[in-house]
SEGUNU-982987 format. One line per 2 residues: number of its first residue (from 1); their letters; for each residue x, y, z of N, C-alpha, C. Coordinates in steps of 0.2 Angstrom, whole numbers, plus 5000, padded with zeros to 4 digits. Example, Ala and Ser with C-alpha at 12.3 -4.5 7.8 and 13.67 -1.06 7.14 Angstrom:
1) as) 5066,4972,5039,5062,4978,5039,5066,4984,5039  5064,4989,5035,5068,4995,5036,5064,5000,5039
//
This chain:
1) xx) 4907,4849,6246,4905,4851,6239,4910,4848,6234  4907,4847,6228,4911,4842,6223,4916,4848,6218
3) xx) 4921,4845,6217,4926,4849,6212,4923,4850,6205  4923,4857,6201,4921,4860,6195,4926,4856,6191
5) xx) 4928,4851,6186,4931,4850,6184,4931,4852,6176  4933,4856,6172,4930,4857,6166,4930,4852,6158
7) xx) 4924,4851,6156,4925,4845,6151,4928,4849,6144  4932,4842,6143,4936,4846,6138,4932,4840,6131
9) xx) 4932,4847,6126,4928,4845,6121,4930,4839,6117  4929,4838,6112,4932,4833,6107,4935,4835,6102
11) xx) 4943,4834,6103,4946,4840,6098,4950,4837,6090  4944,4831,6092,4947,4826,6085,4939,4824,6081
13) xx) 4939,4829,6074,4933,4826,6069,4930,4822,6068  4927,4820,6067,4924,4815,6068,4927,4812,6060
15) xx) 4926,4803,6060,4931,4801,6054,4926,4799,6047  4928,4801,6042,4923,4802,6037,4927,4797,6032
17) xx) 4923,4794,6029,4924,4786,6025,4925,4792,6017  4930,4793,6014,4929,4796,6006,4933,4791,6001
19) xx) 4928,4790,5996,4930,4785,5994,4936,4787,5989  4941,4779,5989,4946,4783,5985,4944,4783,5978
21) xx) 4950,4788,5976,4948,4790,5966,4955,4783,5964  4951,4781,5957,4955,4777,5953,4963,4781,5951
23) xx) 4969,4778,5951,4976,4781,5949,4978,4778,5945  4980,4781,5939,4983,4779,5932,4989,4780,5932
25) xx) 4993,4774,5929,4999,4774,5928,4999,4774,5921  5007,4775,5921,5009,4772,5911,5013,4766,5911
27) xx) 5016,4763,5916,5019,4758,5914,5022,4756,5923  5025,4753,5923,5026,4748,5929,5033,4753,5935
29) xx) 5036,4755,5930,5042,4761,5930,5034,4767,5935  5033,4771,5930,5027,4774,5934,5025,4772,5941
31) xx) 5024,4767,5940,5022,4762,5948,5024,4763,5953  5031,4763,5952,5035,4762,5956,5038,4768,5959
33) xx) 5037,4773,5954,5038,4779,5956,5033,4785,5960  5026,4779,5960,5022,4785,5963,5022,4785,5970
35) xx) 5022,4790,5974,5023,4793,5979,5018,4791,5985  5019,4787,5991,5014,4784,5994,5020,4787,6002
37) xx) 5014,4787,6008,5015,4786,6012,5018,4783,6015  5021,4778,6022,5023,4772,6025,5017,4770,6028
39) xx) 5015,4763,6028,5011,4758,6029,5005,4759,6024  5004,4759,6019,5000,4760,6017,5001,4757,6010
41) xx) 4994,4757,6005,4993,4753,5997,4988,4755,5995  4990,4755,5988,4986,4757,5983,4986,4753,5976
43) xx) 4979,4751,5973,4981,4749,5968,4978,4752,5961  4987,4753,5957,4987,4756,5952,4985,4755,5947
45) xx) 4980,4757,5941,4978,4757,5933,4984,4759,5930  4983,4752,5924,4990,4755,5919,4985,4758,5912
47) xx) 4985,4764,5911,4983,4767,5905,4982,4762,5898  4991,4761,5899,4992,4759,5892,4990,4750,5889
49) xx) 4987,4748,5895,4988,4739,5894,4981,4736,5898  4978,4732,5899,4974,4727,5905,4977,4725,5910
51) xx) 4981,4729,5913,4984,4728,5920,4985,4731,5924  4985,4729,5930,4986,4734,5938,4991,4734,5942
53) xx) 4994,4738,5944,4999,4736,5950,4996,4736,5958  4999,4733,5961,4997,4734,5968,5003,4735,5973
55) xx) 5003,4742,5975,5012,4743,5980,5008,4747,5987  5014,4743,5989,5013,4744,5996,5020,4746,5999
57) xx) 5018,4749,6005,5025,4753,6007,5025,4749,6015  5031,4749,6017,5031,4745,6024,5031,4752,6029
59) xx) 5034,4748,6036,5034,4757,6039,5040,4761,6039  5047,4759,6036,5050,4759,6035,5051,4767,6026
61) xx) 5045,4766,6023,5043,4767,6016,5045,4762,6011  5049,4757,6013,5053,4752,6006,5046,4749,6005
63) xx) 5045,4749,5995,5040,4748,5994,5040,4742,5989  5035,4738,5989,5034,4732,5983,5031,4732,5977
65) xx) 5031,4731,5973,5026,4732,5967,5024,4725,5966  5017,4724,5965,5015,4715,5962,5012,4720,5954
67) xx) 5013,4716,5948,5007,4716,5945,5002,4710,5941  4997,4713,5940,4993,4706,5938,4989,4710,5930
69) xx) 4988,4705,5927,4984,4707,5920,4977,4703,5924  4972,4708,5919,4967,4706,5920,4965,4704,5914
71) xx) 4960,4698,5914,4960,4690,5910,4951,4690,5911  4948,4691,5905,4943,4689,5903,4938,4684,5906
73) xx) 4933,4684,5910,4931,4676,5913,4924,4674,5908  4927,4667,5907,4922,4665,5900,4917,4661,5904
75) xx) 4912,4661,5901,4905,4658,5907,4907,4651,5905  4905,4650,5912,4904,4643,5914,4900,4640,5909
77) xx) 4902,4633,5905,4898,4629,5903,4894,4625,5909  4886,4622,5907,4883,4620,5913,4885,4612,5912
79) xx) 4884,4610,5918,4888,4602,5917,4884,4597,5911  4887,4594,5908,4882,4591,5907,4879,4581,5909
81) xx) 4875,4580,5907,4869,4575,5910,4868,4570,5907  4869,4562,5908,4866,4559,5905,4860,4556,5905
83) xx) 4856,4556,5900,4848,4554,5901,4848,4547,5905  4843,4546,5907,4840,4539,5909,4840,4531,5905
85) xx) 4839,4536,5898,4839,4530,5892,4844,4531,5891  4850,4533,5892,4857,4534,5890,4859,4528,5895
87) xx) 4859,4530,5899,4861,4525,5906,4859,4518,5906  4853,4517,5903,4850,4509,5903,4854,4506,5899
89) xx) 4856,4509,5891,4859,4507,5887,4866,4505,5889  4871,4510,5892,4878,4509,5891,4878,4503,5899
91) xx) 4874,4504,5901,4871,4499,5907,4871,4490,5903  4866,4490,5901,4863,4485,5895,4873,4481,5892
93) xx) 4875,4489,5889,4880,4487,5886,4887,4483,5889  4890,4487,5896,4892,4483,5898,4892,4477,5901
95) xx) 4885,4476,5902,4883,4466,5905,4885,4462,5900  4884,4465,5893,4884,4462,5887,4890,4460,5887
97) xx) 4894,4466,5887,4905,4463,5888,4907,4460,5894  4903,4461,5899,4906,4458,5904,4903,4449,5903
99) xx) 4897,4447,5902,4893,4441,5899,4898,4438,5895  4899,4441,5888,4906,4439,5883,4911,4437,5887
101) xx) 4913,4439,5890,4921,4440,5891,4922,4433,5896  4917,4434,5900,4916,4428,5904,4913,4422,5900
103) xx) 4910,4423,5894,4911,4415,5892,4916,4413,5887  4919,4418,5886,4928,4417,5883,4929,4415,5887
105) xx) 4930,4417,5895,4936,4414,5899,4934,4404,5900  4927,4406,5899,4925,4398,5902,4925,4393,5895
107) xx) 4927,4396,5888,4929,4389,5884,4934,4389,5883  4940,4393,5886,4947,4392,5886,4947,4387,5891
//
């Protein structure tokens, strides 16, 4: 006969994705003072300006602060083209100087 062994449940929840909430600072000083676990980051709203910090803590907790502004992105202009009959022309024009140039050199 086989040994009743008995099964042991799963005593760890199952892991639930919650998204995080945005954190407001006032200044860079704030930042630096806000309170984080080891290994971990977060990145902080500044209230008062268009900038964010980003601090990370080692495993250690000694932590770094980067900041960045954030900069308006201005649309791309589209490239622009030259026509067909632009191209014959400037086409046309250089044979014309180079044609020149070469019968300078030939009555010197």
């Amino acid at each position: 006969m086989y040994p009743i062994y008995p099964t042991i449940p799963n005593v760890f929840p199952p892991q639930v994705n919650v998204p995080t909430q945005i954190q407001y600072v006032n200044d860079r000083q704030s930042a630096e003072a806000y309170q984080m676990s080891p290994n971990s980051s977060v990145i902080l709203m500044d209230s008062n300006m268009p900038r964010f910090y980003m601090k990370q803590t080692d495993a250690s907790g000694a932590f770094t602060v980067k900041a960045y502004d954030f900069k308006e992105v201005e649309a791309e202009k589209p490239p622009e083209y030259v026509t067909k009959a632009e191209f014959e022309k400037f086409k046309a024009n250089l044979k014309g100087a180079r044609h020149e140039s070469t019968n300078d050199a030939r009555k010197q």
